[in-house]
C-alpha positions as CSV (number, residue, x, y, z in Angstrom):
1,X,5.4,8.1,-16.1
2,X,5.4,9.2,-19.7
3,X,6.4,6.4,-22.1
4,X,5.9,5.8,-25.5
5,X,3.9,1.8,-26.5
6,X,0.3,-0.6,-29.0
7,X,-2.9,-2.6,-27.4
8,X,-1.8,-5.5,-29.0
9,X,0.9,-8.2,-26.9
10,X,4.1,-8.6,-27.8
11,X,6.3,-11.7,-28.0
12,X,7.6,-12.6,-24.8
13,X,10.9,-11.3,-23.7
14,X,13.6,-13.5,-22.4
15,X,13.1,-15.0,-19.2
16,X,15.9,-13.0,-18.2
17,X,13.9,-10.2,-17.7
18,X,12.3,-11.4,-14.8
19,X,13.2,-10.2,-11.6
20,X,15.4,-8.0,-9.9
21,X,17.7,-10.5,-7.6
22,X,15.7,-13.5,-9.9
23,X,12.7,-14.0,-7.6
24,X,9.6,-11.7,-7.1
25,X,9.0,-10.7,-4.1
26,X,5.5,-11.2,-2.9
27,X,4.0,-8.0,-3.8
28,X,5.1,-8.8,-7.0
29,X,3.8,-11.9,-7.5
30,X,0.6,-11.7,-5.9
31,X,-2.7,-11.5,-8.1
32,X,-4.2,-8.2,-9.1
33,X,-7.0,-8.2,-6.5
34,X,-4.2,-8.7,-4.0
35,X,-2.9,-5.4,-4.6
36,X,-6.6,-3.5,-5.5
37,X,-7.5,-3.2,-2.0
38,X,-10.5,-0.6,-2.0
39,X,-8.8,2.1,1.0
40,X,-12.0,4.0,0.1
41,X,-13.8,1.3,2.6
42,X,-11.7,2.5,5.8
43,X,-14.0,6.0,5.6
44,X,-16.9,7.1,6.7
45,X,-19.6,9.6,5.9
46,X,-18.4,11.8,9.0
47,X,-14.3,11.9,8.0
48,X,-13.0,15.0,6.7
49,X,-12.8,15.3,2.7
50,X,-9.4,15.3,2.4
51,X,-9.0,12.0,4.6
52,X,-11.6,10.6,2.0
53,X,-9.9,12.3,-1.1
54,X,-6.4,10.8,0.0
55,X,-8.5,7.4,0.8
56,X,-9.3,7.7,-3.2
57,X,-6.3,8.5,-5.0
58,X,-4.4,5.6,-2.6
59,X,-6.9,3.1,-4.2
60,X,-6.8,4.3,-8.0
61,X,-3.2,4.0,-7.2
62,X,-3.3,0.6,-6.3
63,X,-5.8,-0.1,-8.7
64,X,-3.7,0.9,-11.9
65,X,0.1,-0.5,-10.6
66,X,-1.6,-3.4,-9.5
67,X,-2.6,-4.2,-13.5
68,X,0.4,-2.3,-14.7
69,X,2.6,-4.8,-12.8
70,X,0.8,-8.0,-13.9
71,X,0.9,-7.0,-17.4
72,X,4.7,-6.6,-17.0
73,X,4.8,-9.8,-15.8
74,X,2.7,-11.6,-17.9
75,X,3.6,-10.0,-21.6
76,X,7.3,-9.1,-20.5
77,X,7.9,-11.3,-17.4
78,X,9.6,-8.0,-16.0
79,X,8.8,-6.3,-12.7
80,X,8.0,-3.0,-12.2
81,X,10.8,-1.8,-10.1
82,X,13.0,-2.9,-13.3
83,X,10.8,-1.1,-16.0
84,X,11.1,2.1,-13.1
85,X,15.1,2.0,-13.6
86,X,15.7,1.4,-17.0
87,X,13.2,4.1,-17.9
88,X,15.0,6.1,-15.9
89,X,18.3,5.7,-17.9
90,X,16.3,5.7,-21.5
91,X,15.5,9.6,-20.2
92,X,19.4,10.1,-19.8
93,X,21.4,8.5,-22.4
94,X,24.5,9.4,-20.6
95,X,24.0,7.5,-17.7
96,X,23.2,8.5,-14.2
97,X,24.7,7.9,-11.0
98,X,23.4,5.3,-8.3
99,X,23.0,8.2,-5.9
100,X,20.5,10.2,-8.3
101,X,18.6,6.9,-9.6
102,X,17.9,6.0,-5.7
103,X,16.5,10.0,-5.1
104,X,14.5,9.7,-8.5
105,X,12.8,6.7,-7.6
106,X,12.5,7.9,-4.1
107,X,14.1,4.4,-2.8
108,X,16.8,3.5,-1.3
109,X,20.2,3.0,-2.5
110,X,19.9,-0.9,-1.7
111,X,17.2,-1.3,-3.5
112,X,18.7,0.1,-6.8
113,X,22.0,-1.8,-6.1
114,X,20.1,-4.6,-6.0
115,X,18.3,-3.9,-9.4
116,X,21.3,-2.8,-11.3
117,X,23.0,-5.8,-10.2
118,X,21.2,-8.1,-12.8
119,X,20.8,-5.7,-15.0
120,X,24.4,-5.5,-15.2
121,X,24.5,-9.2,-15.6
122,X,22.0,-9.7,-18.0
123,X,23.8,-7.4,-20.1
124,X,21.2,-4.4,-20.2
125,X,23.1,-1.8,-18.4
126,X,26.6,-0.9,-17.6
127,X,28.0,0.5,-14.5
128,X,31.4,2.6,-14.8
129,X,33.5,4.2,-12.3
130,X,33.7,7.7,-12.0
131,X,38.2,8.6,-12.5
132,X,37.3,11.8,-10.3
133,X,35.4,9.7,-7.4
134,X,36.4,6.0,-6.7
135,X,32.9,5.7,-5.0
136,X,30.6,6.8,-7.6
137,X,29.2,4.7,-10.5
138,X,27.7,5.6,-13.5
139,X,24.8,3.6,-14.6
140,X,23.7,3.8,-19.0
141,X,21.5,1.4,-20.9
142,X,23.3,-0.8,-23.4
143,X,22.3,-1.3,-26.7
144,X,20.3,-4.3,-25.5
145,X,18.4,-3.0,-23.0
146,X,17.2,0.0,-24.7
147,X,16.0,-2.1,-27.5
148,X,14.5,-4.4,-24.9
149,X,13.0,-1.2,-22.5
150,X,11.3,0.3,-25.9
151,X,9.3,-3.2,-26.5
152,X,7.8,-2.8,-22.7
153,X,7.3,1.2,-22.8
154,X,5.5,1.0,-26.4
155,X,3.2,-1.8,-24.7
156,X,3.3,0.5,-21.3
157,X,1.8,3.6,-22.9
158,X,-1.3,2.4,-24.6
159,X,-1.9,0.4,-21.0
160,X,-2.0,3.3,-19.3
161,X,-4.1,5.0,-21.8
162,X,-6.6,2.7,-21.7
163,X,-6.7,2.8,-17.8
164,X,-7.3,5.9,-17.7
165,X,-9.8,6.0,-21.4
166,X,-13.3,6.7,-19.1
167,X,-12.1,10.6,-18.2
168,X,-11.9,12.6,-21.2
169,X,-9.6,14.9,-22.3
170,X,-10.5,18.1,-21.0
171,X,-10.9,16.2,-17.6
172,X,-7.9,14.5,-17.8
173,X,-6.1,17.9,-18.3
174,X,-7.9,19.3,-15.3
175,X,-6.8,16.1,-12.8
176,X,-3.6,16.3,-14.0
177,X,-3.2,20.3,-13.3
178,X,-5.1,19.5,-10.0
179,X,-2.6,17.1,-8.9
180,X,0.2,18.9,-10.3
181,X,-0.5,21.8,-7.6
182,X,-1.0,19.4,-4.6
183,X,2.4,18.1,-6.0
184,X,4.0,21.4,-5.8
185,X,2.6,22.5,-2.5
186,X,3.5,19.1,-1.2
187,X,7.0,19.7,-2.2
188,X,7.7,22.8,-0.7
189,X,6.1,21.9,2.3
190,X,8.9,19.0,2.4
191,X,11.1,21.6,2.2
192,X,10.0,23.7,4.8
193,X,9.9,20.6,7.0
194,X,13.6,19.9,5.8
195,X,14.6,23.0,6.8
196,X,13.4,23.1,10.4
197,X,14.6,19.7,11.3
198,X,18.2,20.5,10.0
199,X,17.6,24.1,12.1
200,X,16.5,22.4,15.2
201,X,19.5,20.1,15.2
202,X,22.0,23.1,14.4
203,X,20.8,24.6,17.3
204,X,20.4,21.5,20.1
205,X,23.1,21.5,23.0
């Protein structure tokens, strides 16, 4: 995620930041080593390289939302499933729909229900009906909460930076284009997938 944030700490949000129903779940709250499990140690010399590859990017994965998430917590008391959404809605200042926020954080819709929910009542984000469709809701930042999201993101970017300040630039560019093709292929192999299921049950009995 591209965000814009300074090395330095900030000043504590409000506690009422915190959580997304008010308590952490346990991934949340666990220590960092909790969540920097090395997957790289489940393969061996013998495994294909792509089993070892994926093995690698799981555990840098792990590695950086695992730090990522305690530094929410710690300099914003915020979790990261919060700091997901709103960033989300800072992209689109006129709002987005509950349906769209669920597919662009690839969870479920009870997940961001649940999010939005104290967001709404912490007063960071509204959530209007749509006049042309009783069921849908349109969620937007207030005020508030973008002034509140731009504190965390400011902070966010330079972590991120620094996480990744070993690789240089020109190799950073390369892992980045890298992964941006495995991306794309990935997709469309979704879709193909898509696709054949939704044939197959067109044509069952």
């Amino acid at each position: 995620m591209s965000t814009r944030v300074s090395t330095r700490l900030s000043p504590r949000v409000s506690p009422r930041l915190a959580t997304k129903v008010g308590t952490r779940t346990p991934a949340e709250s666990a220590p960092i080593h909790a969540a920097s499990v090395d997957q790289e140690s489940r393969a061996r010399g013998s495994d294909h390289d792509a089993l070892r590859l994926w093995l690698r990017l799981l555990t840098c994965t792990n590695l950086i939302e695992g730090r990522i998430r305690a530094r929410l917590r710690e300099n914003f008391d915020c979790t990261l499933p919060r700091f997901d959404l709103m960033a989300q809605l800072e992209r689109h200042p006129e709002g987005l729909k509950m349906g769209e926020i669920s597919k662009r954080l690839m969870v479920t819709g009870g997940n961001v229900t649940g999010v939005t929910d104290q967001l709404v009542k912490e007063g960071l984000v509204t959530r209007e009906g749509m006049p042309q469709d009783r069921r849908a809701y349109i969620v937007k930042l207030t005020a508030g909460g973008r002034k509140a999201f731009q504190r965390m993101a400011h902070e966010h970017e330079q972590w991120v930076a620094g996480l990744f300040g070993e690789l240089g630039e020109k190799d950073r560019k390369q892992l980045h284009g890298l992964l941006g093709e495995l991306k794309q292929a990935l997709a469309q192999d979704g879709k193909v997938t898509d696709t054949a299921a939704q044939h197959n049950t067109r044509t069952q009995p």
